[in-house]
C-alpha positions in Angstrom: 14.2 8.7 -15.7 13.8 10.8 -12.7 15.0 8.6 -9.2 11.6 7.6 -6.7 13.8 7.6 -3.2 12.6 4.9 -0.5 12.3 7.8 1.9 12.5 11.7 1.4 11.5 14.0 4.5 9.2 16.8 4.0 10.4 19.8 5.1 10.9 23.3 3.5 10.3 27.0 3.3 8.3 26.6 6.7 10.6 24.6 8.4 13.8 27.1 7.4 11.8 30.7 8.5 11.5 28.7 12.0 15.5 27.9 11.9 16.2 31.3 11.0 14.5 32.7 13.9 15.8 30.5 16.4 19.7 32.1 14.9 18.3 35.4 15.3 17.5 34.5 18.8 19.9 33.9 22.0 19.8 30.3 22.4 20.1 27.5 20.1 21.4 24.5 22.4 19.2 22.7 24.5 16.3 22.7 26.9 16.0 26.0 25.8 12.1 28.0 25.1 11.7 26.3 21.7 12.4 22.9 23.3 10.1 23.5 26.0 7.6 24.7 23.7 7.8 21.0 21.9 7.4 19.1 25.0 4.5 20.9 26.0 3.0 20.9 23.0 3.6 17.0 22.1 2.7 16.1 25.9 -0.7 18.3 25.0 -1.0 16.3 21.5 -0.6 13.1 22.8 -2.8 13.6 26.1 -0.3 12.6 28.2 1.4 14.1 32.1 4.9 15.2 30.2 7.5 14.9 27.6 11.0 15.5 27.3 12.8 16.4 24.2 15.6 14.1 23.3 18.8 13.9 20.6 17.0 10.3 19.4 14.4 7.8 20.6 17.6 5.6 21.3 18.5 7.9 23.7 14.7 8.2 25.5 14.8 4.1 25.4 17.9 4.5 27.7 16.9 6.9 29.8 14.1 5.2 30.3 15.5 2.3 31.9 17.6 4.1 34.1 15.2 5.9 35.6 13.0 2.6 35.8 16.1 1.1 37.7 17.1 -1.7 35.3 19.9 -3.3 36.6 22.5 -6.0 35.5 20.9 -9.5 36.6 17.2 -8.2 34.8 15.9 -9.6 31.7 13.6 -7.2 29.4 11.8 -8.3 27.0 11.9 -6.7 23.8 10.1 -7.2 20.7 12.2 -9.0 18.1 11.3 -7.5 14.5 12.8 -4.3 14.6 15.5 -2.1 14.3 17.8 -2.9 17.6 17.7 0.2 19.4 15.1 -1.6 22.2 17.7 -4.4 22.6 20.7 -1.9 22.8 19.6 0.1 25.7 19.1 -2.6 27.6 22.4 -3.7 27.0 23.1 -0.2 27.6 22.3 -1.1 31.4 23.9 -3.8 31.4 20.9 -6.4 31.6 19.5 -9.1 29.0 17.1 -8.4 26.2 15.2 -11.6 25.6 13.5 -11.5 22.3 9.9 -12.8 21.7 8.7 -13.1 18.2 6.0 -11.6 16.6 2.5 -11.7 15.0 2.9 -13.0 11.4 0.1 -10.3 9.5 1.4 -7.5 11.5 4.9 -8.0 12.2 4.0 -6.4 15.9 5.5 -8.2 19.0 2.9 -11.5 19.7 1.8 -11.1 23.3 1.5 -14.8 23.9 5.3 -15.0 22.9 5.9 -12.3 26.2 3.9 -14.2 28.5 5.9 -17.3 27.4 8.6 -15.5 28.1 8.3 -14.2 31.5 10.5 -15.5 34.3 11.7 -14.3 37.6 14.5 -12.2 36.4 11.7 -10.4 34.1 11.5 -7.0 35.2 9.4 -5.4 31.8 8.5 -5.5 28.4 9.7 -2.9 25.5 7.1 -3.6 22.7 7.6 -1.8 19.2 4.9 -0.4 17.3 6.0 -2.1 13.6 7.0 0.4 11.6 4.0 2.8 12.3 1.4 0.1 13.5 1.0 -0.2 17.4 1.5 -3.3 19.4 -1.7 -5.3 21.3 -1.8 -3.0 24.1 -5.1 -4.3 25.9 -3.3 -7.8 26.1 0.3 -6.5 26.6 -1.3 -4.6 29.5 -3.2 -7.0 30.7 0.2 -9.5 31.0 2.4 -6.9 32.3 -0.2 -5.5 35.4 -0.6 -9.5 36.1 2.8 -9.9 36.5 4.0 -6.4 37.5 6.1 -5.4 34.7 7.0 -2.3 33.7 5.9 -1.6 29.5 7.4 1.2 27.1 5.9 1.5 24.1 8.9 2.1 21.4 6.8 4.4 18.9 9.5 5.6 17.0 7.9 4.8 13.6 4.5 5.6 14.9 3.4 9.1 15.4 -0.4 9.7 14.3 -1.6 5.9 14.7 -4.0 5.3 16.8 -5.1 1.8 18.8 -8.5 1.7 19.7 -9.1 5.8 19.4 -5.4 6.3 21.4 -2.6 8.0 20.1 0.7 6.1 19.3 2.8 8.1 21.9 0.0 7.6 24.7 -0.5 3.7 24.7 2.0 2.4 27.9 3.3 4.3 31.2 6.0 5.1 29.4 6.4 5.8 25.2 9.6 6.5 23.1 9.2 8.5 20.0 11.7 9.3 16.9 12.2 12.2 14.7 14.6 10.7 12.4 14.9 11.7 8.8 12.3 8.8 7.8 9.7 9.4 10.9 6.6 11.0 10.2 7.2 14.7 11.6 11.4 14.5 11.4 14.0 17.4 12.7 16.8 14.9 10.6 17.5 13.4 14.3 15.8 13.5 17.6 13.6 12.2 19.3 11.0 12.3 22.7 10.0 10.5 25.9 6.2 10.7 26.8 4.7 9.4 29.9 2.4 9.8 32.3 5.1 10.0 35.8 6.2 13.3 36.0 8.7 12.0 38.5 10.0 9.9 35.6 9.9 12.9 33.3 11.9 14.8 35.6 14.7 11.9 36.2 15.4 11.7 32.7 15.0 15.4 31.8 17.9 15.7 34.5 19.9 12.7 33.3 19.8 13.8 29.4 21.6 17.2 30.5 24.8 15.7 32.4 23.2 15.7 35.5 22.8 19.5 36.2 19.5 20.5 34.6 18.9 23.3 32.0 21.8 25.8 31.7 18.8 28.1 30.2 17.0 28.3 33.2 20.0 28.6 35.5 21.2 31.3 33.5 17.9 33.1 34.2 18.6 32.3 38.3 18.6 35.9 40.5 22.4 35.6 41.6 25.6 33.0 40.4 24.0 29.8 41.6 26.6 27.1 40.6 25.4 24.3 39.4 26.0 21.0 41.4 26.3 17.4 39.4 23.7 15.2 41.2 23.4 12.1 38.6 26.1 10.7 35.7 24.1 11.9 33.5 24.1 12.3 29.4 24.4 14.9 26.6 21.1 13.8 25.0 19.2 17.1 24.5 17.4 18.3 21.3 18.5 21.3 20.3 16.5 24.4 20.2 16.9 24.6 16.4 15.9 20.9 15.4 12.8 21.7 18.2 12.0 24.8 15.7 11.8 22.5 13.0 9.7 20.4 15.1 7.2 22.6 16.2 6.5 23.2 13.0 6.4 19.6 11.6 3.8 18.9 14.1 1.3 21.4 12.9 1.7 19.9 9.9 1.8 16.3 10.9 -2.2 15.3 9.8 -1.7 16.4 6.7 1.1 14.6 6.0 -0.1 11.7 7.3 -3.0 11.6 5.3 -0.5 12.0 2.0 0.9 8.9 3.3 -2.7 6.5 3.9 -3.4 8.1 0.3 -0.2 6.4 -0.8 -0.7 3.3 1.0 -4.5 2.7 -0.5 -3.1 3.7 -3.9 -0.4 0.5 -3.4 -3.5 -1.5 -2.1 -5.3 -1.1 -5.1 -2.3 -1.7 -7.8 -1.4 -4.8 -5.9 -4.1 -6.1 -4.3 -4.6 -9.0 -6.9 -0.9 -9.8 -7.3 -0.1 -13.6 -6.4 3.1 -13.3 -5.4 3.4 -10.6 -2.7 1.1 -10.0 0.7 0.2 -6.7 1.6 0.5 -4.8 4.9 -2.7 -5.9 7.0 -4.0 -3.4 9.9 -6.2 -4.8 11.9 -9.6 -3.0 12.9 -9.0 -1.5 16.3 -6.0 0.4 14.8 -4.8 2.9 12.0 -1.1 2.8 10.4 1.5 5.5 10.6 3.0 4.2 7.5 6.6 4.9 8.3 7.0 2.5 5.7 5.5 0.1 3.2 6.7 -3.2 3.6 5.3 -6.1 1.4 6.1 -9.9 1.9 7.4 -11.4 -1.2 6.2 -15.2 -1.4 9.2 -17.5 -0.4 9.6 -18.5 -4.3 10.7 -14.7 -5.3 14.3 -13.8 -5.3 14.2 -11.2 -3.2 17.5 -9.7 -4.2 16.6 -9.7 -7.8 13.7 -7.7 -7.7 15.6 -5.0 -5.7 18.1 -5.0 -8.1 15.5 -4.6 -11.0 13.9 -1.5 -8.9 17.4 0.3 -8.3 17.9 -0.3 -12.1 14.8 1.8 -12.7 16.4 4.2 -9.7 13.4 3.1 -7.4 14.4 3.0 -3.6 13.7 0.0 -2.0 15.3 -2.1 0.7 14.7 -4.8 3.6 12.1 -4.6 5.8 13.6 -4.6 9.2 15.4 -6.6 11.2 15.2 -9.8 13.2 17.2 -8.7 16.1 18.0 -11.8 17.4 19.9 -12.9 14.8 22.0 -9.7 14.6 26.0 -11.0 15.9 26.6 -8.5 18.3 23.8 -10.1 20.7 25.1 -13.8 21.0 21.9 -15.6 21.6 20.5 -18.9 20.8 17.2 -17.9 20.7 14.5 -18.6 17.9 12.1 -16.3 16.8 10.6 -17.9 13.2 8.2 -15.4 12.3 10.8 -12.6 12.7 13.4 -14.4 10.9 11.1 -15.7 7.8 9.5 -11.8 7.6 13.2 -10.7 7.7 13.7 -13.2 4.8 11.5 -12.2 3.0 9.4 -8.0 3.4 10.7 -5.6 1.0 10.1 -1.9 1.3 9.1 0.3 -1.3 9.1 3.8 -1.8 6.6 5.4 1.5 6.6 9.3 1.9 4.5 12.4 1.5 6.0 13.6 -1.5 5.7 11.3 -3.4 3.3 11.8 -6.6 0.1 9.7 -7.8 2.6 9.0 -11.5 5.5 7.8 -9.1 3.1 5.6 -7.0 1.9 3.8 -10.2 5.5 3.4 -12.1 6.4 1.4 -8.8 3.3 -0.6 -8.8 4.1 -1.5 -12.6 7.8 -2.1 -11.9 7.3 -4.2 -9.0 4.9 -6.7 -10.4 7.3 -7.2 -13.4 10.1 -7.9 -11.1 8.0 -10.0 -9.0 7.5 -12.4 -12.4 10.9 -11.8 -13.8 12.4 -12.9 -10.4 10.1 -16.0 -9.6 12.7 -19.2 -9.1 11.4 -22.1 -10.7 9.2 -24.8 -8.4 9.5 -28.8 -9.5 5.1 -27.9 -10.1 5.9 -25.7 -12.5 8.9 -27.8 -14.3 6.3 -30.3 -14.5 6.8 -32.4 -11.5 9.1 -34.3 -9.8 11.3 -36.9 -11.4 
């Protein structure tokens, strides 16, 4: 039985003619042409004033900060039902992620939660577009302009949804995408910043290269300027190769995406009667990335027991996300209880563009026996109570 992997990237002969010619060239490191090529060619897709090509969307999160000015003594809010990289860089700076919970059908940070959470030491809000599905932006807005807050929108997982007609990418001031091996368009790692300050661009294009700017321009200077360190800056460029392999991932991005939606209708329809599992819901005003497909396994399935059944059959599956807050390393005594019972209780099956319409169905057949195989006993089904 041939494996189904939970994630599988599509790249190939395409992908490797572009590598090759960036070895046949003179540069490979970067900030170099093919890198600048990318930014102006993701700022163009997305509609926005610039974008700087980054080593991860970790990396942009950081960045971002800094050049906001976050400082130790600021709390940032950060949505709680993800994977931690929002509330790392802002412990990267040395202030307080506070963690607000999130909508229960979406999984996408609940705006109510952040206006809740908001206190004087509240400088802005990092919300996360779930797994490919964007955030409430008009009310997120809305609470952040009232209070004058800075917003990022961490699309890491979301590149080609839309909210309300707008890209994913194009949706805050500021917008943090990923092009790990899992993303939509993926280089194996990297990632972008996207916003509409080109001060802002410029502060983080400087601090991503140590400080000092592109060696590939310098090099290209009329002279020997030397060049002078002006920040404390990083090593968080994308190289010229992965932004080869990028350039041409994004021409192929819409149809890979739409390989994806076919995928994700095709699970709708196998499981769309099945009692013990909800599906993904996307509301009207917004379309799905589908970085992943996560379904929520009602709270009398044993979780583990179905993913072992699926791994048996060499079907990738895993956990949703995660609920940050609850992750050791922070130390808080926050509650967040949607975060913590989706956490619980999402499992993700197998979401990419190659997979096949046969391996799409096995998975619906195997995951509705494990659901029933794996169902714990209730006292109304033993017959009631004693």
């Amino acid at each position: 039985m041939n494996p189904i992997p939970l994630v599988h990237a599509s790249l190939g002969e395409q992908e490797l003619a572009a590598v090759e010619e960036v070895f046949s060239s003179e540069w490979t490191a970067g900030q170099g042409p093919r890198g600048k090529a990318l930014e102006r060619e993701l700022a163009e897709r997305h509609g926005v004033g610039d974008a700087v090509a980054l080593s991860s969307c970790a990396a942009a999160l950081h960045l971002s900060l800094l050049a906001l000015g976050v400082a130790p003594g600021d709390e940032v809010i950060v949505a709680d039902y993800t994977f931690p990289a929002p509330a790392h860089a802002v412990r990267h700076v040395d202030a307080t992620p506070v963690f607000a919970d999130v909508r229960p059908d979406t999984g996408t940070i609940d705006p109510q939660a952040v206006a809740d959470l908001i206190t004087p030491r509240t400088v802005g809000v990092i919300a996360v577009d779930t797994v490919g599905l964007p955030a409430d932006y008009a009310e997120l807005t809305s609470i952040t302009e009232r209070h004058g807050l800075f917003l990022i929108e961490d699309a890491a997982c979301a590149v080609g949804a839309t909210y309300r007609g707008r890209p994913a990418g194009a949706l805050a001031p500021i917008a943090c995408l990923s092009f790990h091996g899992r993303k939509g368009i993926t280089s194996g790692e990297g990632g972008a910043l996207l916003t509409t300050d080109p001060k802002l661009a410029a502060d983080v294009r400087l601090r991503s290269s140590f400080g000092i700017g592109s060696i590939f321009d310098k090099a290209r200077v009329i002279g020997l300027p030397i060049p002078e360190f002006t920040e404390i800056g990083y090593n968080y460029k994308l190289s010229d190769i992965a932004a080869a392999i990028l350039r041409v991932q994004l021409g192929r991005a819409d149809a890979m995406l739409a390989r994806r939606r076919a995928v994700a209708a095709r699970y709708g329809d196998l499981l769309k009667d099945e009692d013990l599992l909800t599906l993904p819901h996307v509301p009207d005003d917004r379309t799905h990335a589908w970085q992943s497909y996560l379904v929520t396994l009602d709270p009398s399935v044993d979780r583990a027991g179905v993913a072992t059944d699926l791994r048996a059959q060499r079907i990738g599956c895993g956990h949703g996300t995660w609920a940050s807050h609850l992750q050791p390393v922070y130390q808080t005594d926050q509650s967040c209880p949607v975060s913590a019972d989706l956490f619980r209780r999402q499992l993700a099956i197998p979401m990419h563009a190659e997979l096949t319409d046969d391996q799409v169905e096995r998975v619906g057949v195997a995951l509705r026996a494990a659901l029933k195989e794996h169902r714990r006993p209730t006292t109304e089904n033993q017959g009631g109570a004693a």
